[in-house]
Every structure is written in C-alpha cells, then in structure tokens.
C-alpha positions as CSV (number, residue, x, y, z in Angstrom):
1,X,7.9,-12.1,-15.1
2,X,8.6,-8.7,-13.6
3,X,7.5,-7.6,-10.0
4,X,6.5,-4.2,-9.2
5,X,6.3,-3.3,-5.2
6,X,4.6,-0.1,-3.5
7,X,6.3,0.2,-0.8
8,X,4.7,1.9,2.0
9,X,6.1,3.1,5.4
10,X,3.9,4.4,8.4
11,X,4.7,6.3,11.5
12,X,2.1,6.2,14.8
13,X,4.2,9.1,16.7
14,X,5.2,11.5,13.0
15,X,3.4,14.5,12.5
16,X,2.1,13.0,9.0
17,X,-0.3,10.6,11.6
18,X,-3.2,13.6,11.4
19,X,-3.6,13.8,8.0
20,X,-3.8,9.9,7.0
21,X,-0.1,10.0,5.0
22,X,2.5,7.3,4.7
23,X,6.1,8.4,5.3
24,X,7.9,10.5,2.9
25,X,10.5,8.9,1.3
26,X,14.0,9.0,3.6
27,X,16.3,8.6,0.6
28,X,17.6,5.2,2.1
29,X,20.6,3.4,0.8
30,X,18.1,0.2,1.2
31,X,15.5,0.0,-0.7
32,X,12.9,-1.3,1.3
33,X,13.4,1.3,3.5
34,X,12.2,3.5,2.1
35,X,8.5,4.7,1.7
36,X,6.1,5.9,-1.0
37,X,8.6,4.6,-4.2
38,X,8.1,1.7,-6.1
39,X,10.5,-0.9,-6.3
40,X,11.6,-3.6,-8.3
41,X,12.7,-7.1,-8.2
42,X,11.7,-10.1,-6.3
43,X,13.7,-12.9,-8.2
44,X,13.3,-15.2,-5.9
45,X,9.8,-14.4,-5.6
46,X,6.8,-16.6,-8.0
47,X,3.6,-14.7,-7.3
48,X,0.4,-16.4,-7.9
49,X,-2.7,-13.9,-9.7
50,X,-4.5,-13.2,-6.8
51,X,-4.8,-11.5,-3.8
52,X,-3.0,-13.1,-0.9
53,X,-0.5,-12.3,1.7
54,X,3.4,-13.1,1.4
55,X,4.4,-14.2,5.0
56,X,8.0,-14.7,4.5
57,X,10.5,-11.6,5.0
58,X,11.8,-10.3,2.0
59,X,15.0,-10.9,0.8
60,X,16.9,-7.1,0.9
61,X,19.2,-7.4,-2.1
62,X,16.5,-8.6,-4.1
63,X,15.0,-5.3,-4.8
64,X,15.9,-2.1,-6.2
65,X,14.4,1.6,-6.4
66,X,12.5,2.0,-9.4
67,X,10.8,5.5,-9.1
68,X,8.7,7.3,-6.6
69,X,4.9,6.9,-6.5
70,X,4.4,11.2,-7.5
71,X,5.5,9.3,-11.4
72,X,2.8,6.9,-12.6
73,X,3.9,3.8,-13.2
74,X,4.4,2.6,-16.4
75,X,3.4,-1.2,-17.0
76,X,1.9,-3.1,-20.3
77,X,-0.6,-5.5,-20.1
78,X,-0.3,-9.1,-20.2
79,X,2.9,-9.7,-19.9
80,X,3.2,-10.8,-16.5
81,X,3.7,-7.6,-14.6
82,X,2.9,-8.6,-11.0
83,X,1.7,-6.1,-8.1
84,X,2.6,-6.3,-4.9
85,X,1.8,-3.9,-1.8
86,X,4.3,-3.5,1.4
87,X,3.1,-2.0,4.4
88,X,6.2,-1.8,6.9
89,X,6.9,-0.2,10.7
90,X,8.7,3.0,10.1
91,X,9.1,3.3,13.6
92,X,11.8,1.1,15.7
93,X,11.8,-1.1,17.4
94,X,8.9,-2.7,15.4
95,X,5.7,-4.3,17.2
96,X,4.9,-8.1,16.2
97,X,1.4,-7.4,18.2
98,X,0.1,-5.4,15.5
99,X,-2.4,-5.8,13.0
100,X,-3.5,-4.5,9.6
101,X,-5.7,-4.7,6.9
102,X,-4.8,-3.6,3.5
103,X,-7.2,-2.3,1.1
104,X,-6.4,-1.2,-2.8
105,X,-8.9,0.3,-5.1
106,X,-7.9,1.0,-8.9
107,X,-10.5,3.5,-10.4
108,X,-10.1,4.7,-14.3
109,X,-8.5,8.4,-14.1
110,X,-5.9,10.9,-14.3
111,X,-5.5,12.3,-10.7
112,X,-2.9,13.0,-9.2
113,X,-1.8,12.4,-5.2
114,X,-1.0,14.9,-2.7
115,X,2.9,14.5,-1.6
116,X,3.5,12.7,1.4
117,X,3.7,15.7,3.8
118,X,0.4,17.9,2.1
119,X,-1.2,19.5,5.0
120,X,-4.4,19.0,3.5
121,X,-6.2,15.4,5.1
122,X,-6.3,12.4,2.6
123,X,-10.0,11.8,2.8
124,X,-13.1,13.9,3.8
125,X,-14.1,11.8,6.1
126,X,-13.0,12.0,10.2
127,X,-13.0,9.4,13.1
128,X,-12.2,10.6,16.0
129,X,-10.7,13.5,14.6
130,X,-8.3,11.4,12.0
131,X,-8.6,10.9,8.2
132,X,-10.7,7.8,7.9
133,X,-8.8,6.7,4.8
134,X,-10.0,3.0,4.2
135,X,-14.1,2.1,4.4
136,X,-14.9,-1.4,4.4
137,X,-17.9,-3.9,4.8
138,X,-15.8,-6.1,7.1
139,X,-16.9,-3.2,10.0
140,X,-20.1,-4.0,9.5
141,X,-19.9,-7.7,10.4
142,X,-18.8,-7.2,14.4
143,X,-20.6,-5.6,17.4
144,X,-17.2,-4.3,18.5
145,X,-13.7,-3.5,17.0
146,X,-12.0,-6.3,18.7
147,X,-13.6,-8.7,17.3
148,X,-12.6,-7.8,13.9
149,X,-8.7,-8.0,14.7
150,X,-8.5,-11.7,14.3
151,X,-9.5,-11.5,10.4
152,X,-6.6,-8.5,10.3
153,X,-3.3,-9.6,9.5
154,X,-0.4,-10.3,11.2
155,X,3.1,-9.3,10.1
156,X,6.3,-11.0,9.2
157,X,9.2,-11.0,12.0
158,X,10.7,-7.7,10.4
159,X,7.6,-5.7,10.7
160,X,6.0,-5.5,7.8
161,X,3.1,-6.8,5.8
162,X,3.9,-7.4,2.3
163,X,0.5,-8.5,-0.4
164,X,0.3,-9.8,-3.7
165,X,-2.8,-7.9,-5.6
166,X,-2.6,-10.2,-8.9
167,X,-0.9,-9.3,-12.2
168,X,-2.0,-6.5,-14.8
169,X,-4.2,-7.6,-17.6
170,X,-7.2,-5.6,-19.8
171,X,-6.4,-2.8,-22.1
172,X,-4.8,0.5,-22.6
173,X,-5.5,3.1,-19.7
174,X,-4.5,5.3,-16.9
175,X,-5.6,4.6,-14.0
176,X,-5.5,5.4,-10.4
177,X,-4.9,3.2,-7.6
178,X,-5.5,4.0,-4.2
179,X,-3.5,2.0,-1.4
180,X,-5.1,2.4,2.1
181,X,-3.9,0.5,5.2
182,X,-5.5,0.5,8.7
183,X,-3.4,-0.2,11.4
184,X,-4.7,-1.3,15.1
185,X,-1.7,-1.1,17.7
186,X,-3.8,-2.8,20.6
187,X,-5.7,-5.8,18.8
188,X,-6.8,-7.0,22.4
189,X,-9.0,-3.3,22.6
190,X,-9.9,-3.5,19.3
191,X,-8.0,0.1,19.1
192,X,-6.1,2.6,18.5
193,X,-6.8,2.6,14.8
194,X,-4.3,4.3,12.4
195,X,-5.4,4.6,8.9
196,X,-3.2,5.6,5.7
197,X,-3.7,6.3,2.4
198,X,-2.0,6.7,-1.1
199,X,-3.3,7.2,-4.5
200,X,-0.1,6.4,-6.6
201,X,-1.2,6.4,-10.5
202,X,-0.7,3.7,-12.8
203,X,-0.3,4.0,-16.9
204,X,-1.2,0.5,-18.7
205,X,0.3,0.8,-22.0
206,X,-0.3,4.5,-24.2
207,X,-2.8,5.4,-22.0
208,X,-6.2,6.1,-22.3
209,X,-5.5,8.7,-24.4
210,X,-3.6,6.7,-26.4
211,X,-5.3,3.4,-26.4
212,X,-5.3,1.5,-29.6
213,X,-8.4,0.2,-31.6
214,X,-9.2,-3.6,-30.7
C-alpha cells in the first residue's frame, strides 16, 4: 500500500487570494508545510476506497516530499495506490471556526496547470469579483449560504482538512485532476467565501499514449 497526498495550503490575506491559487510552495524543511507538492507516506495511515474525511492530525515524520504538482504524478493501477487531499491554514495562528468543502474532479487529458502565482484567474467564472473555482449542486439545496456551513467540514486541531478520495484502479491514461476547495471564514454569516483551485496532472501507467491492448 502506498499513499500519495496533495498537499494544499491557502492564504485569505496573500496576494494569490484574487486569482483563486493555493500557496506556492515555501521550500519547508517539513513537509506538510508546504503547499502545491505531493507527498508521500502515511505508514500509520490504512485508508479505506472511498471518499471520506481523516479527522485525526497527521503524524509529521510520517511523510516525505515526493515532487511538486507542475510534474504529473506517476501511479499504476491496481496496486493499491491511495489518494489523499490536504487542505491546511497557511496563515497563523490558524482558525478552528472555519469551514470547507473539498471538491476533486479527474477529467481524461493532457493539460497542464498555471504555477501557483500566474496572474491569469483559475476559472472564467467571477463572484463577487473572485475566481469562482468550485461549482456544486450542494448551493442549490439552501435559501441562504448559512445554511449550507453545517454540511461543510470542520478541521482537525492543527488546521487543516485532510480527505481520502479512494485508490487508483481502471486502465492506462493521463489524466487531469482538478482539486478545488471553498473556504467560509464566518460560518455563522454563511460568508466570506474563499475559493481555490489546482489542476495537478496525474499519469496511470504509460499513458494514454502508451496504453496497452486489453
């Protein structure tokens, strides 16, 4: 079993806010520190395949820098590579009142992301004059913001929100995999709202290109 974790760190006062990015990656002697990289590790981890939320803080020396997300990742299907997302405070100290909601969405493709500080926006779309990086059916379901906070979820006493997505299976393939977090820093008011977005790539195998008859 090997784990693989995107970790993610977000800002509400850097100048990377306006145009939907996570934090570029601070070079960190501690891994989990540091933001837009995939780590490795997790031995004392045993992840489930599916989609749920690890509550417990991780455990620092169990992970180590792999690579950063501008590489795709290279993983091989069944054989128990597990995914796992981590959303954490870059800012200090970090707020246990806030709440998030995670969403990832793997697409077939060879694109590449813009680097953490592109001055271009990460999506097309605006809200309120910021990237509107995550669209979900969950908005649809409440008359007002607030009352979608409860369903958001609540981080672990170091700040952070770590997820398992499952563990890779299917075929040969590149893909892309967007990561998008929306972050509300007054759950009572339903907002402020920050949203962030990554599309780190993933290669299953050869890759499409060199995917092998079944």
């Amino acid at each position: 079993m090997t784990n693989y974790l995107l970790n993610l760190g977000f800002s509400t006062a850097s100048s990377v806010t306006g145009e939907g990015n996570f934090q570029a990656d601070n070079q960190s002697s501690i891994p989990l520190a540091r933001s837009c990289v995939w780590l490795t590790g997790g031995a004392s981890l045993t992840p489930a395949d599916n989609f749920y939320q690890i509550t417990p803080v991780l455990n620092q020396p169990d992970w180590n820098f792999l690579q950063p997300t501008a590489n795709p990742l290279q993983v091989y299907a069944n054989q128990n590579y597990n995914i796992l997302v981590r959303v954490f405070q870059a800012d200090t100290p970090v707020s246990p009142s806030y709440k998030l909601m995670l969403n990832a969405v793997f697409g077939q493709g060879s694109s590449t992301e813009l680097p953490p500080h592109a001055s271009a926006l990460q999506s097309p779309l605006l809200v309120s004059g910021l990237p509107r990086t995550v669209i979900n059916s969950l908005q649809l379901a409440f008359a007002s913001p607030s009352q979608q906070q409860q369903y958001w979820s609540a981080p672990s006493s170091d700040g952070a929100w770590t997820f398992c997505l499952g563990t890779i299976h299917g075929v040969d393939n590149t893909y892309s995999f967007n990561a998008g977090a929306s972050v509300c820093t007054n759950p009572a008011a339903g907002s402020p709202i920050y949203q962030y977005g990554l599309d780190p790539r993933m290669k299953v195998g050869m890759g499409v290109r060199g995917r092998r008859a079944a």
